[in-house]
Every structure is written in C-alpha cells, then in structure tokens.
C-alpha positions in Angstrom: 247.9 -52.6 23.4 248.4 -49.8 26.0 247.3 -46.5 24.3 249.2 -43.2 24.9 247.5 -40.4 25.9 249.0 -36.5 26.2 248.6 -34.2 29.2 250.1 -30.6 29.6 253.4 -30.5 31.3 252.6 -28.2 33.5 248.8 -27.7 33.8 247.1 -24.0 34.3 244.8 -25.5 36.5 247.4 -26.5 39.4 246.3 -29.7 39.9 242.8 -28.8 40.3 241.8 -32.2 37.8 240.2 -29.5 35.5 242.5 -29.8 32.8 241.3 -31.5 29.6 243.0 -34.9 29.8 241.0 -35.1 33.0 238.2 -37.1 31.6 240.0 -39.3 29.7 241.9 -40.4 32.8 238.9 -41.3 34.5 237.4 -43.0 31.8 240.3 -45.7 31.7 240.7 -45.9 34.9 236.6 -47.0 35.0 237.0 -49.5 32.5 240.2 -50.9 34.2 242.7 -49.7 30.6 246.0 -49.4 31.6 247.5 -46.2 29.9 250.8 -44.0 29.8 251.0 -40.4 29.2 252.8 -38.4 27.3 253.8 -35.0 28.9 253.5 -32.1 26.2 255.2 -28.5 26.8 252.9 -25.4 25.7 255.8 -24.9 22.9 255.5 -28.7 21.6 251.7 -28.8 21.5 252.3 -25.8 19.1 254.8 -27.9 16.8 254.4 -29.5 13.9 254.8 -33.1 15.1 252.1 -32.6 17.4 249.7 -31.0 15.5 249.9 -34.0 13.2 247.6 -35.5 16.3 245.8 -32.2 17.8 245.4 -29.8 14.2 244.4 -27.1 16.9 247.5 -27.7 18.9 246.1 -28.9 22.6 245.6 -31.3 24.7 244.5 -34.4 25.0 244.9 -36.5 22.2 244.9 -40.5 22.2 247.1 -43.2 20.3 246.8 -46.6 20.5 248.3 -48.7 17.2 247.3 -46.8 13.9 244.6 -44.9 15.4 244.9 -41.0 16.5 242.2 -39.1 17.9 241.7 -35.6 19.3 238.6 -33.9 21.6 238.2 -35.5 24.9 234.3 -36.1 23.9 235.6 -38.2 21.1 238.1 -40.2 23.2 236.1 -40.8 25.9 233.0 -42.0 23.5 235.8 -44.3 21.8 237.0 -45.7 25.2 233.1 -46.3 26.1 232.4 -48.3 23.0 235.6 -50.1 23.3 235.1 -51.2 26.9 232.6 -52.5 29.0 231.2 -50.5 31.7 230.7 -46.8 30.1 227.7 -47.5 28.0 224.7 -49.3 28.9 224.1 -52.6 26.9 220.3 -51.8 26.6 220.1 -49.9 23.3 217.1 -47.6 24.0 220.1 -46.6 27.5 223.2 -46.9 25.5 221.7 -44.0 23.2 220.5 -41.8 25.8 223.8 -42.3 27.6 225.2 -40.8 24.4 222.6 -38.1 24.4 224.2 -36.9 27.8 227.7 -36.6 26.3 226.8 -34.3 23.9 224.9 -32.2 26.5 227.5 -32.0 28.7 229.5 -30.8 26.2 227.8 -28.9 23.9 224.9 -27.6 26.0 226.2 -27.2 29.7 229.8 -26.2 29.3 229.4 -23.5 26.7 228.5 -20.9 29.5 230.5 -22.3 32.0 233.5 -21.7 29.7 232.2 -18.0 28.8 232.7 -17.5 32.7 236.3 -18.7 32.4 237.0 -16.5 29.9 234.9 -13.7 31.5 236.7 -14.1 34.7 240.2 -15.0 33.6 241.0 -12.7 30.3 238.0 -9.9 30.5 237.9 -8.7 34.3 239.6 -5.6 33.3 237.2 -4.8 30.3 234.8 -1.6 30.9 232.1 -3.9 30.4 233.0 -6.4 32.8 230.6 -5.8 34.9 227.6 -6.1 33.2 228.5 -8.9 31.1 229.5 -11.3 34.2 225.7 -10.9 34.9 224.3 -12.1 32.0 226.8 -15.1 32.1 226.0 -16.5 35.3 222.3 -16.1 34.5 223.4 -18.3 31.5 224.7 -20.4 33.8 221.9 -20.7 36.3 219.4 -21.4 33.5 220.9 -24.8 32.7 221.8 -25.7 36.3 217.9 -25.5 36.8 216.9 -27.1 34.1 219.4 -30.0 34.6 218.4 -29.6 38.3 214.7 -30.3 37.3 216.1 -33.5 35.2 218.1 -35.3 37.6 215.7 -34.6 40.8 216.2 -37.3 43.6 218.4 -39.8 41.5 222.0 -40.3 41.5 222.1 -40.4 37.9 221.4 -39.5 35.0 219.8 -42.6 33.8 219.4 -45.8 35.5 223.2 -46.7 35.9 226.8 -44.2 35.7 227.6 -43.6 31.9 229.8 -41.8 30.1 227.2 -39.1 30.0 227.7 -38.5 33.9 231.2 -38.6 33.7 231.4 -35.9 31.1 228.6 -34.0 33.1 230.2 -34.7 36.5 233.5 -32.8 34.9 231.8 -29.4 33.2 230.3 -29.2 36.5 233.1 -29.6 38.4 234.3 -26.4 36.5 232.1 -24.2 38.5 233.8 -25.4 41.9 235.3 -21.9 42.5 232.0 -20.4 42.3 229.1 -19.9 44.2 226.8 -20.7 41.3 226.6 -24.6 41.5 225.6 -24.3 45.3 222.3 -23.0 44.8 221.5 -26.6 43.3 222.3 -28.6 46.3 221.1 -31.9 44.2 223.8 -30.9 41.5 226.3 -30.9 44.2 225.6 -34.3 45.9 225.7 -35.3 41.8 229.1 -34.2 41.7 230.5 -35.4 44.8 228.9 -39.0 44.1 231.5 -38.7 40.8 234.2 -37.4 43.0 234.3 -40.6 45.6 234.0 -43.3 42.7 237.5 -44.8 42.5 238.1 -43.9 39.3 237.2 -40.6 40.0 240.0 -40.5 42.7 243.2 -42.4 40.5 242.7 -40.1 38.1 242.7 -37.0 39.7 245.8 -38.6 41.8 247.4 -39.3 38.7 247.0 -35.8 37.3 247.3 -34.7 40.8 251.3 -36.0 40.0 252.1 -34.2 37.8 252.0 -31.0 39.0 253.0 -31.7 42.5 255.8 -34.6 41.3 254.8 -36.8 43.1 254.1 -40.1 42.3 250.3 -41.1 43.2 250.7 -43.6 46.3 
C-alpha cells in the first residue's frame, strides 16, 4: 500500500525544504517507502474535505488504507515504527531515540519558531527591537546546551534515528541566521543530515515542486 501524503502547492518557503512535509519526505525516503503526494492549495487546506484529515487546516497529513494522521512528529514516529531503519531495535535506544523526537519538537523549535514569527509578522512592532534579543538568547540557550550533549559524535545516540532527523530539520530552520554558526559542532550535525541520501531525494522532490521540475 503506497500512502499519500499532502504538501502545499506552492510552499512559503521557496523551495528552501523547510516546509512541514519536509520530514516526512525524508523519513520514507530513509526507509525506502514509496509515496505520492497530494498537492493542497492554501484555500483547500481550509475546506471542509480537508480538515476532515488536518482539524487545524495544514499541512502534512498522511493516508494509507483506513488510517489518517496529522502533525509531522506523529507521522514520522508512525513511519519509524512501521519500518526498519528509524528506530533502534535495542529498547533501552529505541526509547531514547523517541526521547529526541519530542525534544526536537517540543523543546528546540519552540524559540526557533518565536524567531519566525518575530522576524516575519513583528518587525514592524515598536517593541521589535527589544524582543528579538530575548529570542535569540532563547535560542542560544538550547543550542548550547544541545551543543554540550552532542560534543564530538555524529549523533545523537549511537546510530541516526528519527530523533536526528527531526533535530537535523528544526535546526535547519535557523539556516538564514547567524545564530546556529556560533556552534560549529551543530553545524557539521546538520550538514551530516544534509549529504545522507535521503536527505537529498527529499529535498529534490520538494525542491520540484516549486521550481516544476521534475527531480532528475
């Protein structure tokens, strides 16, 4: 069964592989799942027939036979448990490659998605410019710390997980700033995501989209 997966028609992050269905790409293209995508206009994710899928109208969500799910943490965890290759088969590992998904997402991106929103919708706010301090010192408090963790390794843990997929793609959210730079371990931890060959289908594939092109 080939699941179906949505992606914005045309993305707001210009082909940057930024864009939500990002990670989900990557993760079936690591465990070799064949998939087909369904392109969604900002006007049809708000509709009712898609919302049936997304209940907050956006993008990704994931369909394959009579199952439906939402959140790209979510999808990506179900295409780890459903595939080998994404979690480690050690239990003690497979749990604290889980552990790293929910960081990534719930502890790492928040700030990194309050300088988005800072940067993109706020810049013209009086307070502008005292705020976008205190964010990137948000910002620069959990690079370090996740600095400190991953020292010298390429990893996370012993072996790529879905926990460094989902932290290779918050991180790769700070690419247009300066911030991420100061860590230079974080960075070689990013590009090591970046030349896996996964890594690169997916971002051709997303890449497509907005350039229509097909990937070669």
């Amino acid at each position: 069964m080939i699941p179906i997966i949505t992606a914005f028609e045309q993305s707001p992050d210009r082909g940057q592989g930024l864009a939500r269905d990002m990670p989900v790409r990557w993760a079936l293209e690591e465990v070799g799942q064949p998939y087909e995508v369904r392109l969604v206009s900002f006007s049809a994710m708000k509709e009712a027939a898609h919302r049936a899928l997304h209940p907050f109208g956006q993008i990704p969500t994931y369909e394959a036979g009579d199952l439906a799910l939402f959140e790209s943490g979510a999808i990506v965890f179900h295409i780890a448990e459903c595939h080998v290759g994404l979690l480690p088969q050690d239990t003690n590992a497979r749990s604290r490659a889980i552990m790293w998904m929910f960081a990534a997402l719930s502890t790492v991106e928040p700030p990194i998605v309050q300088l988005e929103i800072a940067t993109y919708l706020e810049r013209d706010q009086t307070w502008y410019e005292q705020r976008l301090p205190m964010v990137e010192d948000s910002i620069r408090s959990r690079l370090a710390e996740l600095s400190d963790r991953l020292g010298g390794t390429d990893w996370l843990d012993d072996v790529f997980s879905a926990g460094d997929l989902l932290m290779v793609q918050v991180l790769r959210r700070l690419s247009g700033s300066s911030l991420i730079k100061e860590y230079p371990n974080l960075c070689a931890y990013v590009a090591r995501g970046e030349a896996r060959p996964a890594f690169k289908r997916a971002f051709e594939a997303q890449l497509a989209v907005f350039t229509g092109k097909s990937p070669d």
